[in-house]
LOTORMAR-342552 format. One record per residue (C-alpha): x, y, z. Coordinates in steps of 0.2 Angstrom, whole numbers, padded with zeros to 4 digits, always signed. Layout:
BEGIN
XYZ
...
% end
This chain:
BEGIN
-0007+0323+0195
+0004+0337+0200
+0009+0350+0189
+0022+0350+0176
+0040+0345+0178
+0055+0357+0173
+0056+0352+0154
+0070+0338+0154
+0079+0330+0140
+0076+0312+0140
+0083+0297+0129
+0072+0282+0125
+0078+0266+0120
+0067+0251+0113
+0078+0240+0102
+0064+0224+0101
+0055+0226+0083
+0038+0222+0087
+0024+0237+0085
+0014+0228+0098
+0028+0234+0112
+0032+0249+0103
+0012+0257+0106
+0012+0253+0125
+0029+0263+0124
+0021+0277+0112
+0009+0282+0124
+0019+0288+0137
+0032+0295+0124
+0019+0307+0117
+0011+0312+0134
+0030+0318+0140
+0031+0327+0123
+0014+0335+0128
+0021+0341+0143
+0036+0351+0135
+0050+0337+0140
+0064+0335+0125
+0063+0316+0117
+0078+0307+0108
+0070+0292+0105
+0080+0276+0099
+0065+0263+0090
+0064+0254+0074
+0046+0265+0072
+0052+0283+0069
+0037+0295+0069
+0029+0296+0052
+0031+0319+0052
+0045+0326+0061
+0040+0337+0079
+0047+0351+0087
+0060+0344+0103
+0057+0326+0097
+0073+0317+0089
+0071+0302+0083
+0087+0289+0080
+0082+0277+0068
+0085+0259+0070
+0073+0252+0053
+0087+0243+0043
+0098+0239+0057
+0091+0221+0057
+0073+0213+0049
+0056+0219+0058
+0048+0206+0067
+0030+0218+0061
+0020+0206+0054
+0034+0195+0046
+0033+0181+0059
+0026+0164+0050
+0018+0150+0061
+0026+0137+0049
+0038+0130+0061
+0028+0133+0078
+0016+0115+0075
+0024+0111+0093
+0017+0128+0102
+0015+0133+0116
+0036+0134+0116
+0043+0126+0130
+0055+0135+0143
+0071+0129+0132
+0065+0134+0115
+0059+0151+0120
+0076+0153+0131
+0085+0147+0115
+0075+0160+0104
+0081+0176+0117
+0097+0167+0114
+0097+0167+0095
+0094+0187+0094
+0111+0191+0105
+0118+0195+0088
+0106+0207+0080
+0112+0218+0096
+0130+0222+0091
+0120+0227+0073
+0110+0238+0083
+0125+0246+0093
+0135+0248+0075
+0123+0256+0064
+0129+0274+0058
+0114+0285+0069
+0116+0275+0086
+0136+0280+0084
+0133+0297+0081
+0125+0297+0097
+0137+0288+0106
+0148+0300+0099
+0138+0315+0102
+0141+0329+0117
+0122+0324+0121
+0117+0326+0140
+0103+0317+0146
+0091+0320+0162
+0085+0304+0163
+0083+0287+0153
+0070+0276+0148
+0076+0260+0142
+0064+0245+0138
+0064+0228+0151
+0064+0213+0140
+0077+0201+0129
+0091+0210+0135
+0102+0221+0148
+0114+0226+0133
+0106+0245+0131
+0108+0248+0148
+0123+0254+0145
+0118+0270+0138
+0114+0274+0157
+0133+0272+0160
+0138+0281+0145
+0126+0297+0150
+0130+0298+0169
+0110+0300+0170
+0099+0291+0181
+0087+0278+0171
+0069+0267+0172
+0065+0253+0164
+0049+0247+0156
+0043+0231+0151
+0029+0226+0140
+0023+0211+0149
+0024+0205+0165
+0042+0204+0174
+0055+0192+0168
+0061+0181+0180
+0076+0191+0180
+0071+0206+0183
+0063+0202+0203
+0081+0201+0210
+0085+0220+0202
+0073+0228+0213
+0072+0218+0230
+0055+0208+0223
+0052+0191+0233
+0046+0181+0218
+0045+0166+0228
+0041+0153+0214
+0029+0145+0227
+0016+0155+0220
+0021+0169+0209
+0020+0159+0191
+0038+0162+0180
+0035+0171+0164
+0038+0155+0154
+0026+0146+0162
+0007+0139+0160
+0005+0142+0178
-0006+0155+0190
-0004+0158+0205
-0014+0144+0213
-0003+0129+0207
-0004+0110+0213
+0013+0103+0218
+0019+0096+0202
+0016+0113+0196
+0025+0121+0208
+0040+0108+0207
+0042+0115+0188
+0039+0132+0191
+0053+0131+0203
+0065+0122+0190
+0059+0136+0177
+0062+0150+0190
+0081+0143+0194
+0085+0139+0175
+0079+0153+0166
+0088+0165+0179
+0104+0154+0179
+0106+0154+0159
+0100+0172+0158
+0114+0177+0172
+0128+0166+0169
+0127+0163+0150
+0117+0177+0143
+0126+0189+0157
+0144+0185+0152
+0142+0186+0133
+0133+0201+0137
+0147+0210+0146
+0161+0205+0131
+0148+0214+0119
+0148+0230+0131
+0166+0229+0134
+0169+0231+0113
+0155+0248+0113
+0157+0252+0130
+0176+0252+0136
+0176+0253+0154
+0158+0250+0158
+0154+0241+0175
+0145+0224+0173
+0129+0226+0165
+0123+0217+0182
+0127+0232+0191
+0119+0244+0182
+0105+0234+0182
+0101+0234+0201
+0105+0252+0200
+0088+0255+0193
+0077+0269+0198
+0060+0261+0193
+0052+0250+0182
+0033+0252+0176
+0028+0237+0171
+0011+0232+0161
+0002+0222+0173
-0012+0225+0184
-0017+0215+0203
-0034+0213+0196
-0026+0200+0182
-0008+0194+0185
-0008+0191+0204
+0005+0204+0214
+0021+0196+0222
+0026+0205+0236
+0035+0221+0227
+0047+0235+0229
+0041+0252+0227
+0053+0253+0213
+0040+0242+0203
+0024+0252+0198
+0009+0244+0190
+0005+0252+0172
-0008+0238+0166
-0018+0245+0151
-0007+0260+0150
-0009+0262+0130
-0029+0259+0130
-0037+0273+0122
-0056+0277+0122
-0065+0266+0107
-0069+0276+0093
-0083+0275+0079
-0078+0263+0068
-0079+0270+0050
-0076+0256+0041
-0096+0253+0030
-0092+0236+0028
-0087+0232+0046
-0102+0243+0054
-0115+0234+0044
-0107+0218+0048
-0105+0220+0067
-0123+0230+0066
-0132+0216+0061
-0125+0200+0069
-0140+0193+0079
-0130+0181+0087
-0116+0190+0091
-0099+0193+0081
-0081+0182+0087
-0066+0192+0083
-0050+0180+0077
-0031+0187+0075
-0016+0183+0079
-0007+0198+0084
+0003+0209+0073
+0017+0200+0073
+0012+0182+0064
+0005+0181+0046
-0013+0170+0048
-0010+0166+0031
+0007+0155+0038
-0005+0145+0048
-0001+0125+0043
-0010+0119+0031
-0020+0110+0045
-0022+0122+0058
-0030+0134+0046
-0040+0121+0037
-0046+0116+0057
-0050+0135+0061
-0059+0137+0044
-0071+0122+0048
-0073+0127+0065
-0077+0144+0061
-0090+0139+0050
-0099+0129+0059
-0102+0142+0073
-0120+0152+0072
-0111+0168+0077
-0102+0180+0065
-0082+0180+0061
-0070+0194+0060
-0053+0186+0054
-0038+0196+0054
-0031+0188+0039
-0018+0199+0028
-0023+0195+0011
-0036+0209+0010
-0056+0210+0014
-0068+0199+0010
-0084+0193+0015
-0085+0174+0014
-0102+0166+0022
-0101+0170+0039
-0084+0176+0039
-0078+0196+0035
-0059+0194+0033
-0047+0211+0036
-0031+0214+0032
-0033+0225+0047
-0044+0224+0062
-0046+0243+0073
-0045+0228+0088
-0048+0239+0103
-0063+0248+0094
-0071+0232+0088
-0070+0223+0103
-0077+0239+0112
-0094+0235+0102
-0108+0228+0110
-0109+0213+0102
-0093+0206+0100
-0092+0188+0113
-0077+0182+0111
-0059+0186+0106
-0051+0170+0101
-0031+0177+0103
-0013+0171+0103
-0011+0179+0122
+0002+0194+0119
-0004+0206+0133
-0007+0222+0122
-0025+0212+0116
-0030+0204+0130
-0027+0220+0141
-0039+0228+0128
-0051+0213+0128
-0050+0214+0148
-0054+0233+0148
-0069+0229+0136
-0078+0212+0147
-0076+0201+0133
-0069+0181+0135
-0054+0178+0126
-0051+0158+0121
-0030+0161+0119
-0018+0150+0110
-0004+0154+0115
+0014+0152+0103
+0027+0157+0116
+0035+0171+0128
+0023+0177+0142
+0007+0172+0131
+0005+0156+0141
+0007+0164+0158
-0007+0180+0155
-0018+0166+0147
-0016+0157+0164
-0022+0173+0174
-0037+0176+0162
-0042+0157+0164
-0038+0160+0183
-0048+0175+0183
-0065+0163+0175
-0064+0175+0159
-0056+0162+0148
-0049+0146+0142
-0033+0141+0134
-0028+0129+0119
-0014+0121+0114
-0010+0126+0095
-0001+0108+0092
-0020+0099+0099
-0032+0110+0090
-0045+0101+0078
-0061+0108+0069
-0071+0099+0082
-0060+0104+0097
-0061+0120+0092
-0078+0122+0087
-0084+0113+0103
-0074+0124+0116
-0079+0140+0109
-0098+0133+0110
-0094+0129+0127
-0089+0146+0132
-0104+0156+0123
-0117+0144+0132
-0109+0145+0147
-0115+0163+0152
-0100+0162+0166
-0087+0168+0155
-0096+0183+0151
-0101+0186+0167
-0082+0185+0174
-0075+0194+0160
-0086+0210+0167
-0083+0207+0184
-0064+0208+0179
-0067+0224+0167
-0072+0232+0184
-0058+0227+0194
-0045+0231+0181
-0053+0250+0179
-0054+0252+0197
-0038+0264+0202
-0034+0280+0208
-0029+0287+0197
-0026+0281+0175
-0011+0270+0170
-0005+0283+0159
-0005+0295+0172
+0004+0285+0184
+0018+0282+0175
+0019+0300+0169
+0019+0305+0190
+0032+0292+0192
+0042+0298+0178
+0043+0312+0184
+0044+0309+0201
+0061+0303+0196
+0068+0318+0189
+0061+0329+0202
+0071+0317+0213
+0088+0315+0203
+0084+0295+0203
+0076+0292+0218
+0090+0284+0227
+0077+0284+0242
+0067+0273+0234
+0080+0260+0234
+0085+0248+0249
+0099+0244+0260
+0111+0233+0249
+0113+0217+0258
+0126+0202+0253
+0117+0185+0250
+0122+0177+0265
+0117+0191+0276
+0099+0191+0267
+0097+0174+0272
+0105+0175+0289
+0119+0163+0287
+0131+0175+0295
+0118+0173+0312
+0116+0156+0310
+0134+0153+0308
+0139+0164+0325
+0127+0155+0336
+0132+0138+0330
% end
């Protein structure tokens, strides 16, 4: 890594609620602090004790917290298919314009704030890019999760939905012809109602906050970067821009002793190994259907391994089971003798369970945990379920097949290896390419010649030489 950067002042933006995007985001916030750049940082997660050259603009309030306040009442149907989860981006267009409105994002609209460069969070929505026009400063974008299917044509990226899966899908990269047929459908629908419909209401949002501001579609192409949290070794590369940079397993820290008693004792003496189960931070295990938890319980139960169960009603030790309100999930599946991680699929936990060589049996709910469960499966260090098919025996007989089927295990290492093998830490990278940008003012020469469609595709040639 080069030496440090001219301090810079810098704005962040992350308007989704959910922590688990927030702590890949919190990483490389903290290590550009470390490095003496000033931070205004717009999140719904102020820090808990105010730092020197770190501002934070507080959006808690501006709308309900997604934290652990998402119920699986009325997800029986799950996975989500590529209309519900495009009508669920729809249905938070409204919570933006509450974000824009609250009282400490105007007082920095209406600040005399100058900014070096932005970072601004790739994922629901292109509203907050905005800020980028509002600043006059160059910007990146990150992204939580693999690319939206959006988010290819920005940056030059030939997604070709041949063989690179879309976000909504259930799809790898090695895909029959049906599948291929769909994710094609999927490709062309989710970038049409995201452009077209999305896009418009988007733009008479911004014209309201932002009067005179270029169509958000502009700004967006205008892009300096985007580091994105994916790896080769897991989700297969399309052929990319340099604008895109690779970040996979940016936020993974070094396991640290676990000093819970109870925990330690219970991992310590698990001869036949412990399974970890959560859900994530953001859904309640106690919302789990009536017959869903009643089929994980049974399930659970009847396996010889021991059961760590991220369940928020507090700890307990029931049988087999060792229930916590809150699991220290990269550390525990950093242990020895953790086997499985049974997981909903957000990318956060199965990057850690990837990083540690431990199969994960996802059931994914929506959003890209069907398409990184797809890549583990791909990659032999997994299977997925279905939440609507899952029964005690279902359950109980899959995870017996993946523990006496020493193949899982065996992948999951192999793929702990390739995942590690860089040259040079995720964290690191991004923080070169950072500042890599503001050494450059934007690195516009990272950027390619602009070409109309119909020169892309050569229907200007074609049509002269008819």
């Amino acid at each position: 890594l080069t030496g440090k950067t001219l301090a810079a002042n810098i704005l962040g933006i992350f308007p989704f609620t959910a922590k688990s995007h927030f702590t890949m985001y919190e990483v490389l916030l903290d290590e550009l602090h470390a490095r003496d750049h000033n931070l205004t940082v717009i999140s719904h997660f102020p820090v808990k004790s105010p730092k020197p050259n770190y501002t934070d603009v507080s959006l808690v309030g501006s709308i309900p917290s997604l934290h652990g306040n998402l119920s699986m009442s009325h997800l029986n149907d799950a996975p989500l298919n590529l209309k519900d989860n495009l009508r669920q981006i729809h249905q938070n267009f409204e919570i933006f314009d509450s974000m824009l409105r609250s009282r400490e994002v105007q007082r920095l609209l209406n600040s005399t704030s100058k900014f070096d460069l932005l970072i601004i969070e790739l994922f629901d929505t292109d509203v907050f890019l905005a800020f980028a026009h509002r600043f006059k400063a160059p910007y990146i974008s990150i992204s939580p999760c693999p690319l939206l299917p959006w988010a290819h044509g920005r940056v030059g990226n030939a997604a070709n939905p041949a063989y690179v899966p879309v976000f909504f899908s259930e799809f790898s990269n090695d895909m029959d012809i049906i599948s291929r047929a769909l994710n094609v459908v999927y490709y062309a629908a989710s970038n049409f109602y995201y452009d077209k419909i999305m896009g418009a209401e988007s733009d008479k949002l911004i014209e309201r906050h932002f009067p005179g501001c270029p169509p958000l579609r502009s700004i967006a192409e205008d892009v300096s970067l985007i580091l994105v949290n994916t790896h080769d070794s897991l989700h297969k590369p399309p052929p990319s821009s340099p604008r895109v940079v690779q970040v996979g397993g940016m936020h993974v820290r070094d396991p640290q002793p676990l000093k819970d008693a109870v925990l330690v004792d219970f991992l310590e003496t698990a001869e036949q190994g412990v399974i970890l189960f959560s859900m994530g931070s953001m859904f309640r295990s106690e919302s789990l259907p009536r017959d869903k938890r009643e089929a994980f319980d049974k399930a659970l139960r009847r396996v010889p391994q021991k059961v760590i169960w991220k369940w928020e009603s507090g700890k307990a030790v029931n049988g087999n089971i060792l229930y916590m309100d809150w699991v220290p999930q990269r550390d525990v599946l950093a242990h020895r003798n953790v086997v499985l991680f049974i997981y909903h699929g957000g990318l956060l936990g199965v990057t850690e369970a990837v990083h540690s060589g431990v199969p994960i049996l996802g059931i994914p709910m929506f959003g890209d945990m069907t398409v990184n469960m797809a890549a583990v499966a791909s990659a032999g260090a997994g299977l997925s379920l279905r939440f609507r098919d899952i029964t005690d025996d279902l359950l109980y007989n899959t995870i017996n097949h993946m523990l006496e089927n020493p193949r899982y295990r065996r992948n999951a290492v192999k793929l702990a290896k390739l995942y590690s093998d860089r040259p040079m830490p995720p964290l690191q990278t991004a923080v070169y390419w950072t500042e890599y940008v503001l050494r450059n003012r934007g690195a516009p020469n990272l950027k390619p010649h602009s070409l109309a469609w119909y020169q892309l595709w050569l229907l200007d040639l074609i049509i002269l030489s008819a």
